[in-house]
ROZA-601366 format. One record per residue: residue number from 1; residue in three letters; x, y, z of N, C-alpha, C, O, CB in turn. Coordinates in steps of 0.1 Angstrom, whole numbers, plus 5000, padded with zeros to 4 digits. Glycine has a CB too. Layout:
{atom NUM,'ALA',{X,Y,Z},{X,Y,Z},{X,Y,Z},{X,Y,Z},{X,Y,Z}}
...
//
This chain:
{atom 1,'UNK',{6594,1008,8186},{6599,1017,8176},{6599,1031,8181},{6590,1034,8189},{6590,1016,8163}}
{atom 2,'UNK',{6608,1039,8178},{6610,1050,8184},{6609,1060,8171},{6611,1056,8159},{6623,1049,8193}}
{atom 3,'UNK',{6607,1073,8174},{6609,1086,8162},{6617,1097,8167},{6615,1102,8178},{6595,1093,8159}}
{atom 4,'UNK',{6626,1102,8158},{6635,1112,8163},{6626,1125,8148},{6625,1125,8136},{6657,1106,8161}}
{atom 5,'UNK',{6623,1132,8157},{6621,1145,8140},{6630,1156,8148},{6631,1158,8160},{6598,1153,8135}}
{atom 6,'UNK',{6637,1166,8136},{6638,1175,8137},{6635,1185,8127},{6630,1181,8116},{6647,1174,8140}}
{atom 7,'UNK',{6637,1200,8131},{6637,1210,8120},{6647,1219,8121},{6649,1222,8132},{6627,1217,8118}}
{atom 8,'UNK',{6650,1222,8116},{6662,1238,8112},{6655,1245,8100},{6648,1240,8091},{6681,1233,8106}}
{atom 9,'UNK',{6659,1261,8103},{6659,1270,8095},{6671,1275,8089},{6677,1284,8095},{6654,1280,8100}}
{atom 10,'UNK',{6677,1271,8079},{6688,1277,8072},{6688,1288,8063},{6680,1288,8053},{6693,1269,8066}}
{atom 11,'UNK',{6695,1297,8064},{6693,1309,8055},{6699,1308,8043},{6708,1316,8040},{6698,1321,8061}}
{atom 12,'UNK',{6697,1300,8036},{6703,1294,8023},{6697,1291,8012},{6686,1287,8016},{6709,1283,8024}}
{atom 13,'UNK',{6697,1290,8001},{6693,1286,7987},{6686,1274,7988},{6693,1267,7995},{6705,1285,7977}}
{atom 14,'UNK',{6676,1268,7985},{6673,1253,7986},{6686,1250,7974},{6690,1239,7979},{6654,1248,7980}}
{atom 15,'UNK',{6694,1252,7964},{6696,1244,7959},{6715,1245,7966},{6721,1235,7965},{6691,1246,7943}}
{atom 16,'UNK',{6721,1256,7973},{6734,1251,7982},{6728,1241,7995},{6737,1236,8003},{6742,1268,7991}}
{atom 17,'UNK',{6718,1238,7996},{6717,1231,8011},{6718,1217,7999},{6725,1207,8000},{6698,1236,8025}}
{atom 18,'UNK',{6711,1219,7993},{6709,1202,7981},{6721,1199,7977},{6725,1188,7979},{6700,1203,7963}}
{atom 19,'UNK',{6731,1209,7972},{6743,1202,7968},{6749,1200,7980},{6752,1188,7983},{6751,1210,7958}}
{atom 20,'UNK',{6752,1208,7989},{6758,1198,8003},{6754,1184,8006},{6762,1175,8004},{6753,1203,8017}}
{atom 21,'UNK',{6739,1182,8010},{6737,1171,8009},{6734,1163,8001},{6723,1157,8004},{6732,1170,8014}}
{atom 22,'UNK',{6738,1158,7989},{6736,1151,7978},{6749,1145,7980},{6748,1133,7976},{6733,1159,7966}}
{atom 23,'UNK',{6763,1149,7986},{6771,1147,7990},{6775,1138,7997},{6778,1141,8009},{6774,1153,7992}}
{atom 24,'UNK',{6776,1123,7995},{6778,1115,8008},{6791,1113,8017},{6793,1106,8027},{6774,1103,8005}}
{atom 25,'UNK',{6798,1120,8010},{6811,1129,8019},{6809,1136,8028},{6816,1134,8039},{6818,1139,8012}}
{atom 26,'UNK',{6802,1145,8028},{6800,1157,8035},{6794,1152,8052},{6794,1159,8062},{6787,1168,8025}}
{atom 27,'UNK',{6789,1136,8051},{6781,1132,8060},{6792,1137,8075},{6790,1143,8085},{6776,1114,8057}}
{atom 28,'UNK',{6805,1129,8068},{6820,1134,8084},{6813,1144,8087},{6807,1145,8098},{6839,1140,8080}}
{atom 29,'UNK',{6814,1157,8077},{6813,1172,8079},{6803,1174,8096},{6803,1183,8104},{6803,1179,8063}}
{atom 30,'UNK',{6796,1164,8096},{6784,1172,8104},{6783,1162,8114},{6774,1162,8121},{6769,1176,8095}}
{atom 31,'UNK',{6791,1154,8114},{6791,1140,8126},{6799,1146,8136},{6809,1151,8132},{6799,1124,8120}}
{atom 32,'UNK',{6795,1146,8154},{6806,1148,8159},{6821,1143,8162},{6819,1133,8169},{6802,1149,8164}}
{atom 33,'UNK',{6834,1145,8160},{6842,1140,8163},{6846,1129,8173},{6854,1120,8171},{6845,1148,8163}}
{atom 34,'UNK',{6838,1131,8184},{6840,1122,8193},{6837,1107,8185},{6848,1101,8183},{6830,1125,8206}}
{atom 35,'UNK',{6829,1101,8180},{6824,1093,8173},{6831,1088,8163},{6830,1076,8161},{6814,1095,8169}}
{atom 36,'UNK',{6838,1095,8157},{6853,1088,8151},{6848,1082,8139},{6855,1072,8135},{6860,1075,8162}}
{atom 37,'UNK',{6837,1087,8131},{6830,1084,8120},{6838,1083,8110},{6846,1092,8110},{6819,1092,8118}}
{atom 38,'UNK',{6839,1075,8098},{6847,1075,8088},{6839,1065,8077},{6832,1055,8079},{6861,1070,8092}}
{atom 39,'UNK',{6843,1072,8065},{6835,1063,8056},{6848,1057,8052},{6859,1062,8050},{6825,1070,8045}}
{atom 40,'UNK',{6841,1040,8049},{6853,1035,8044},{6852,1029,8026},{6861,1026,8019},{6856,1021,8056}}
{atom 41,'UNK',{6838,1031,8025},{6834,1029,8011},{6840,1030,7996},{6852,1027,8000},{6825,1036,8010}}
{atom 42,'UNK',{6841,1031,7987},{6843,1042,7977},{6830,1047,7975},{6820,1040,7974},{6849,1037,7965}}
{atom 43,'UNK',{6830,1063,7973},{6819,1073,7970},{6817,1077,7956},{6827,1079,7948},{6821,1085,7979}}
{atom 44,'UNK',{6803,1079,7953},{6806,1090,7936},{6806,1103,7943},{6806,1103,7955},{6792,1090,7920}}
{atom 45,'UNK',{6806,1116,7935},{6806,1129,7936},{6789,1125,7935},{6786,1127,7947},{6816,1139,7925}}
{atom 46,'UNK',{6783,1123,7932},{6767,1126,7944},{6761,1115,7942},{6762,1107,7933},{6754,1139,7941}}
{atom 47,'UNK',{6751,1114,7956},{6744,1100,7954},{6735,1102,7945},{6731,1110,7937},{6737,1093,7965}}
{atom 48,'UNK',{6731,1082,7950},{6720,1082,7936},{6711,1071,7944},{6715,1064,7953},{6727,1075,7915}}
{atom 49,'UNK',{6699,1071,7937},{6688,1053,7944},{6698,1042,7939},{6704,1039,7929},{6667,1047,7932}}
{atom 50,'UNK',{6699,1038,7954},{6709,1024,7954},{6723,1027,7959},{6731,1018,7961},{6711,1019,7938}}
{atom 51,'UNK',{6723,1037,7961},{6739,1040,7962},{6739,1028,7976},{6729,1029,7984},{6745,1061,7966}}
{atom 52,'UNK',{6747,1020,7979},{6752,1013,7999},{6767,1020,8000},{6776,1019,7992},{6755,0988,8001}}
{atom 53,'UNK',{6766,1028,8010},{6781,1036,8017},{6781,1026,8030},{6771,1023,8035},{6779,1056,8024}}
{atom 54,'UNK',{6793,1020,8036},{6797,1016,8044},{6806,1023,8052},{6818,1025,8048},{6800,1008,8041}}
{atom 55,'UNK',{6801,1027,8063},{6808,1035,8075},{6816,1026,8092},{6816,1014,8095},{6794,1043,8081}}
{atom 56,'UNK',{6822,1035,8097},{6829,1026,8107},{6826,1040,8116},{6829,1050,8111},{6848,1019,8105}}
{atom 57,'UNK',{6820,1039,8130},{6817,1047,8138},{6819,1038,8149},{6817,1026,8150},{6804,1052,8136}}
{atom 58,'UNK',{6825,1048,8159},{6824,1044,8174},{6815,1050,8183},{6814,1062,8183},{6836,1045,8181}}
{atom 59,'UNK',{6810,1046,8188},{6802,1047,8197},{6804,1046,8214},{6806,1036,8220},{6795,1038,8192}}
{atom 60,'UNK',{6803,1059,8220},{6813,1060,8234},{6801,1049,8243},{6789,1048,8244},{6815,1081,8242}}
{atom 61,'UNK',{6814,1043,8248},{6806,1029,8260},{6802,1017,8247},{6803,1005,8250},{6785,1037,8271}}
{atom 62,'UNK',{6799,1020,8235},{6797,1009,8231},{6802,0999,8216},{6798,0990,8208},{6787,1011,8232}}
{atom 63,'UNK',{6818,1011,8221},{6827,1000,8209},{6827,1005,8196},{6822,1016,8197},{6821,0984,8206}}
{atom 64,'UNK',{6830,1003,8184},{6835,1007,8170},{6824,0995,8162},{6827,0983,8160},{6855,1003,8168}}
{atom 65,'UNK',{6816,0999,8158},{6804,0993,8150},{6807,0997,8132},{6813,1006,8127},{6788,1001,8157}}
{atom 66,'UNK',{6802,0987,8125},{6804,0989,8110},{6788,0994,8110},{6780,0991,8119},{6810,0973,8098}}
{atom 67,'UNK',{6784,1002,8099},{6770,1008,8091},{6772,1008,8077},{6777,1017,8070},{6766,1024,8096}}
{atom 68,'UNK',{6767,0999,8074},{6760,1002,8061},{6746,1008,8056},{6735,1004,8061},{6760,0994,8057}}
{atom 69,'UNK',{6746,1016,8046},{6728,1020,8045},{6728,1023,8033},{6739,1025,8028},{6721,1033,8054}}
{atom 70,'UNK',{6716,1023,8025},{6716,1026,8014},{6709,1041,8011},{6703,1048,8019},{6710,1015,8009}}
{atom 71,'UNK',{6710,1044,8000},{6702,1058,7999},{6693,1054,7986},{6696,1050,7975},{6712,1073,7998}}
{atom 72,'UNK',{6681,1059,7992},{6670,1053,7981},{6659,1068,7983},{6661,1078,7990},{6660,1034,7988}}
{atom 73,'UNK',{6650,1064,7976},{6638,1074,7976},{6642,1089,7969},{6633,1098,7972},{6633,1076,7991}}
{atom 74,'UNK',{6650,1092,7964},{6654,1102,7955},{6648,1111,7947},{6645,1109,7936},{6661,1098,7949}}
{atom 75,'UNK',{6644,1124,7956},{6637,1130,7951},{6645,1146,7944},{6639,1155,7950},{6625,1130,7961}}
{atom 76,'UNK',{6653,1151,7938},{6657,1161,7931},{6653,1172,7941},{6641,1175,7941},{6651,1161,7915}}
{atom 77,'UNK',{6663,1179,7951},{6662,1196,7957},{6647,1194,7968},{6641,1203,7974},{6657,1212,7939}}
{atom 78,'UNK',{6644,1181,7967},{6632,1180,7977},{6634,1169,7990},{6630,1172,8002},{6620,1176,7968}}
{atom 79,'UNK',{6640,1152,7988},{6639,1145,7996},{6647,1134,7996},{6652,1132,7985},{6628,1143,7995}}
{atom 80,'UNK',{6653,1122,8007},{6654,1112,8003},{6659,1104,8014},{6664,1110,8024},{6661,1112,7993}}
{atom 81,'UNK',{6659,1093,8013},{6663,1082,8029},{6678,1079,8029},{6685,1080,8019},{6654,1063,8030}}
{atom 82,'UNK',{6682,1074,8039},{6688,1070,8045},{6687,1057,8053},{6686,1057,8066},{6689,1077,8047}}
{atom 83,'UNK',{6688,1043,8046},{6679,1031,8053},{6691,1022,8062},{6698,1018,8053},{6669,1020,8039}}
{atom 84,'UNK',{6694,1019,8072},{6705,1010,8071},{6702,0998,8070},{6691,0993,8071},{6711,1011,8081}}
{atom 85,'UNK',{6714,0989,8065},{6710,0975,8063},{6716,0971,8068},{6712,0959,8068},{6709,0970,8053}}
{atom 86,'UNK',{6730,0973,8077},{6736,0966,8087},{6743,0977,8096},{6748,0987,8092},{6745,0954,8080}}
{atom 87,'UNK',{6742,0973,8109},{6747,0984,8117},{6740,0983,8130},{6730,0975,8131},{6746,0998,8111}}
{atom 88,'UNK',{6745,0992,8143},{6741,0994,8152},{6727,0991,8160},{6724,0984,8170},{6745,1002,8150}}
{atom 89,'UNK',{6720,0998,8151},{6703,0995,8152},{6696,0985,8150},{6702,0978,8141},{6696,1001,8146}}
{atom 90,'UNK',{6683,0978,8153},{6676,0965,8144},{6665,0973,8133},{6659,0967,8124},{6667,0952,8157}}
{atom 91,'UNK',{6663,0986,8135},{6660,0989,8125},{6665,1008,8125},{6668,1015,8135},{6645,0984,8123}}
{atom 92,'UNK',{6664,1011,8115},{6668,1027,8116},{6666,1031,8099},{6672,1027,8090},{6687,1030,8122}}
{atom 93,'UNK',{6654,1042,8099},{6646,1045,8087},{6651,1060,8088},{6646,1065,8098},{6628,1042,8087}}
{atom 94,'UNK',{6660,1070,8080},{6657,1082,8080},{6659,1091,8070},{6668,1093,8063},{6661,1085,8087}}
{atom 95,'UNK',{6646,1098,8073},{6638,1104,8058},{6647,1121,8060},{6650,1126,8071},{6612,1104,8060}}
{atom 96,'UNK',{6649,1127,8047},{6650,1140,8052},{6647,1149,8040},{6651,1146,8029},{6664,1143,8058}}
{atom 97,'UNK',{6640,1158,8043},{6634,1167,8036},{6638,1182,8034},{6646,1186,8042},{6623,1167,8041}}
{atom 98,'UNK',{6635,1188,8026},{6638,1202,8017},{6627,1208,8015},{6619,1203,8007},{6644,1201,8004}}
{atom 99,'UNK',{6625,1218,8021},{6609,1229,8019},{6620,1244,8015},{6625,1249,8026},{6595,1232,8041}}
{atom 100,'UNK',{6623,1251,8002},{6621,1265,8005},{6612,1277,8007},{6605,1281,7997},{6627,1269,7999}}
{atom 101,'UNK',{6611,1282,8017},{6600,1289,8026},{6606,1304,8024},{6614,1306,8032},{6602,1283,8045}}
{atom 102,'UNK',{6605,1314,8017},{6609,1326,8017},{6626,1325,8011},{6630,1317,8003},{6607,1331,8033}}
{atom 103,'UNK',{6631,1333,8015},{6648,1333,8018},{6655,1321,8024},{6666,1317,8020},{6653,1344,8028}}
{atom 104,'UNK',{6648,1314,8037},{6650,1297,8038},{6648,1288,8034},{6641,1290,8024},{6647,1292,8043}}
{atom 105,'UNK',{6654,1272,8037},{6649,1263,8033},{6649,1258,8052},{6656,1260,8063},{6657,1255,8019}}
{atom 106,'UNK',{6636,1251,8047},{6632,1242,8062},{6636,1230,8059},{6634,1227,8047},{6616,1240,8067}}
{atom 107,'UNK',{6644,1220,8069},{6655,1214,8067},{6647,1198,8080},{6648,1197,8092},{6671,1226,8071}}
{atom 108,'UNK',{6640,1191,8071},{6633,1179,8082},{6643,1169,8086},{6652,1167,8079},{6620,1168,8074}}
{atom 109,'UNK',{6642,1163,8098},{6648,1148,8097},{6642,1145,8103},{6639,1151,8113},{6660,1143,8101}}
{atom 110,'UNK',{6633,1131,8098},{6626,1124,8106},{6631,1108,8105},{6630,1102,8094},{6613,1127,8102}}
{atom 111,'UNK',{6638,1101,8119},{6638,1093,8122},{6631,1080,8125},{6628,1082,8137},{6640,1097,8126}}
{atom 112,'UNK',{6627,1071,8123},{6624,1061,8128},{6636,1049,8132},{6646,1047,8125},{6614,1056,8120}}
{atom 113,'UNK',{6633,1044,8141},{6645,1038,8149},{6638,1024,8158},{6627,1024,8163},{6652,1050,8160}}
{atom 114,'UNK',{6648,1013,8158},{6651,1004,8165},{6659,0999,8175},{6670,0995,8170},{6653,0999,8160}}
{atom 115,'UNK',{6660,0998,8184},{6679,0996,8195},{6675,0982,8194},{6664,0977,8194},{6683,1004,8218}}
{atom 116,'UNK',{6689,0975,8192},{6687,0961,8194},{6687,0960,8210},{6685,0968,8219},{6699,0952,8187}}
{atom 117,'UNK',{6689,0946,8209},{6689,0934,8223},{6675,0936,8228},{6674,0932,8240},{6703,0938,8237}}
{atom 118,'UNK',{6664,0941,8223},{6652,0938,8230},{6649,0945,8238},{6648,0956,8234},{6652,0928,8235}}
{atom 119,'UNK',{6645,0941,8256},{6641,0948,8265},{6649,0957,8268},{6646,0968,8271},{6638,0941,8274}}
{atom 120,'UNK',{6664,0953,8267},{6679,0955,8272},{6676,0969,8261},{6674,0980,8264},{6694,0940,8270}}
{atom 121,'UNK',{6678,0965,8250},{6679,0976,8242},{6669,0991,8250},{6674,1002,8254},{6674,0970,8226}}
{atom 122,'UNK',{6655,0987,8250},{6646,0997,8255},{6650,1008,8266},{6649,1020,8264},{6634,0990,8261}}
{atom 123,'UNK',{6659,1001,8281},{6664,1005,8290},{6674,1009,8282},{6671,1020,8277},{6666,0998,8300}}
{atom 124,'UNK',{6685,1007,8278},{6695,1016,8269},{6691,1030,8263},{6697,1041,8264},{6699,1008,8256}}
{atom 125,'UNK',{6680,1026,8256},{6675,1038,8249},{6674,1048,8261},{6682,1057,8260},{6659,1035,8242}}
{atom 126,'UNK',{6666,1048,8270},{6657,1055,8284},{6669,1066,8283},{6669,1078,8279},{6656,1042,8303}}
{atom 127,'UNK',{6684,1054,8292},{6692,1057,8300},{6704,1065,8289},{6711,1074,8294},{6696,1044,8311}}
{atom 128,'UNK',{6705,1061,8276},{6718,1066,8270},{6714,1071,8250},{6718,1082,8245},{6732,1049,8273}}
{atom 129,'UNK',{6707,1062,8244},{6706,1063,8235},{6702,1073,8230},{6708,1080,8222},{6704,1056,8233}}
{atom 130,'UNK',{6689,1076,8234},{6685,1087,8232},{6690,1097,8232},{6688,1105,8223},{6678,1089,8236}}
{atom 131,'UNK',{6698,1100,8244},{6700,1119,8245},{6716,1116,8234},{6722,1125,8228},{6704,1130,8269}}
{atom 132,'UNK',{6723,1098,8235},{6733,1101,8223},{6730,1111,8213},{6736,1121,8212},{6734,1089,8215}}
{atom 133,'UNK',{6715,1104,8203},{6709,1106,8193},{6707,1126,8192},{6710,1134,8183},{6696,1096,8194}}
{atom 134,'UNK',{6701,1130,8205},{6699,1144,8207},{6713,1148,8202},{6715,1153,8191},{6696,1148,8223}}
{atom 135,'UNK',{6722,1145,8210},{6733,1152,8208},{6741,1150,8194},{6748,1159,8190},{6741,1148,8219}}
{atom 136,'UNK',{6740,1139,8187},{6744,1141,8174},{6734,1153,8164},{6737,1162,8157},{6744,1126,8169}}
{atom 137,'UNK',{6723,1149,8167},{6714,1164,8158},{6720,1176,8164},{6724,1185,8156},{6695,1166,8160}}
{atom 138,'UNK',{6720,1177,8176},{6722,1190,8183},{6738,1197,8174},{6740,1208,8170},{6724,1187,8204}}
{atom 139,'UNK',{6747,1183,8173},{6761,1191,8169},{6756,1194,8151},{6758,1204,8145},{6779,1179,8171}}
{atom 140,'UNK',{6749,1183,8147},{6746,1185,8131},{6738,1197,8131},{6739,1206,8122},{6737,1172,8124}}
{atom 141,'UNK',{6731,1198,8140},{6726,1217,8134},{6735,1225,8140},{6731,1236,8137},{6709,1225,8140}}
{atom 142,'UNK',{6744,1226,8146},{6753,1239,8146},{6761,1239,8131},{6761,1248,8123},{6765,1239,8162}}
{atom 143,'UNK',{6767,1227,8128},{6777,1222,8120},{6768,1231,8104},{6773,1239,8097},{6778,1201,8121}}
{atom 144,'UNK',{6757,1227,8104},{6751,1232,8091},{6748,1246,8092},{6750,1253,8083},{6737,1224,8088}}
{atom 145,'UNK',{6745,1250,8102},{6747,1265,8100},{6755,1272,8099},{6753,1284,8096},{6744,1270,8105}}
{atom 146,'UNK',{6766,1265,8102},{6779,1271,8102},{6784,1273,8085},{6790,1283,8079},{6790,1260,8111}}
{atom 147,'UNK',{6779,1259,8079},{6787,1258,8068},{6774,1263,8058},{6777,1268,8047},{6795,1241,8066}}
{atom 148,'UNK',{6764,1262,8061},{6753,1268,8047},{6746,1279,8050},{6740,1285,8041},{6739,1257,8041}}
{atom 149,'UNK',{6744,1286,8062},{6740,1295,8063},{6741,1309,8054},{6753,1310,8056},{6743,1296,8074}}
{atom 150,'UNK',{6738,1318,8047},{6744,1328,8040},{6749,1336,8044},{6743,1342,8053},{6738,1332,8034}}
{atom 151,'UNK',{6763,1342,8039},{6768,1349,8047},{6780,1342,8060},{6790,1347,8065},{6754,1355,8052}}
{atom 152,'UNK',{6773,1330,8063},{6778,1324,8075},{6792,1316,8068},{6787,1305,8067},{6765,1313,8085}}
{atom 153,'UNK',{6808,1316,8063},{6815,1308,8065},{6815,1308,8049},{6813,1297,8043},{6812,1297,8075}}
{atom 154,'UNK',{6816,1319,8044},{6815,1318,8023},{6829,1306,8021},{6828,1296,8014},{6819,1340,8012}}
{atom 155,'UNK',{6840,1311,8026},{6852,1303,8025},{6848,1290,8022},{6852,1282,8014},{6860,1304,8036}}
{atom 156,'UNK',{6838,1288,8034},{6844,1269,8038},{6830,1265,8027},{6832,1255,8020},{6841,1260,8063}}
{atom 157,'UNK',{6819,1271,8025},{6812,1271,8017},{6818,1264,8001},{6814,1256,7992},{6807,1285,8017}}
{atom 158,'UNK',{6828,1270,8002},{6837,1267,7987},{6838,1250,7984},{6836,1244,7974},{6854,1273,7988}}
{atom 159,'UNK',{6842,1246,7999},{6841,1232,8000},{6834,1223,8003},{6837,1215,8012},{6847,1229,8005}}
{atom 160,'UNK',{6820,1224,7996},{6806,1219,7996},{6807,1203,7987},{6796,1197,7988},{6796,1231,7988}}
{atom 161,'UNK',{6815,1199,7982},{6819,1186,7977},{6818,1186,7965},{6817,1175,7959},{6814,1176,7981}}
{atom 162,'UNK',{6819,1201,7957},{6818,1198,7942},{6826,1195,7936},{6825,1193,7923},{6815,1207,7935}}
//
């Protein structure tokens, strides 16, 4: 089992960073392009415990994979998972959190993770998975600051998925 955590500082409202992500639209928003991410689901205008979104993501070197996951643990401007139940990984748990701290909100992701195929998977991880994984947070935090930061992008702000 492996752990990915991150943090960001966003200069934003706890409750514009909540309505972004409450959005399970918005997820494209912050995925990098290369990956070719698409949801193929039908969505409501915000999740809820129980919601399953089914996604189609490619994965460079390793083909066009379906994801499904559910969103559970729903906590109102504070918390909630992201669990998958079919997809890429043999397991993949991720929690993400809302602290406002001053004029910020501190912005958690904490990971837990699986690679399939076993040993094979482990060496995958070493050699590719991992810094994949880096590099998707790495583009998801420019992406969010771009779009919730205050001040940073009011325009595109408009199109927060209300």
């Amino acid at each position: 089992m492996y752990l990915l955590e991150r943090s960001q500082r966003l200069a934003a409202p706890l409750e514009r960073v909540w309505a972004f992500l409450r959005h399970p639209a918005n997820l494209d928003r912050i995925t990098p392009p290369d990956l070719r991410f698409r949801i193929v689901s039908e969505l409501p205008r915000v999740m809820y415990n129980g919601l399953v979104v089914e996604y189609r993501i490619t994965i460079p070197l390793l083909g066009t994979h379906a994801w499904v996951t559910e969103i559970k643990h729903i906590r109102e401007l504070h918390s909630f998972v992201d669990e998958q139940r079919l997809g890429p990984y043999r397991f993949w748990y991720h929690y993400h959190q809302l602290e406002q701290q001053g004029d910020e909100v501190v912005m958690l992701d904490r990971v837990h993770y699986q690679p399939p195929l076993g040993l094979l998977g482990s060496l995958l991880h070493d050699l590719y998975i991992r810094r994949t994984l880096e590099r998707i947070f790495s583009y998801r935090r420019e992406q969010l600051h771009q779009l919730l930061d205050q001040g940073a992008g009011e325009e595109k702000g408009a199109g927060l998925g209300q």
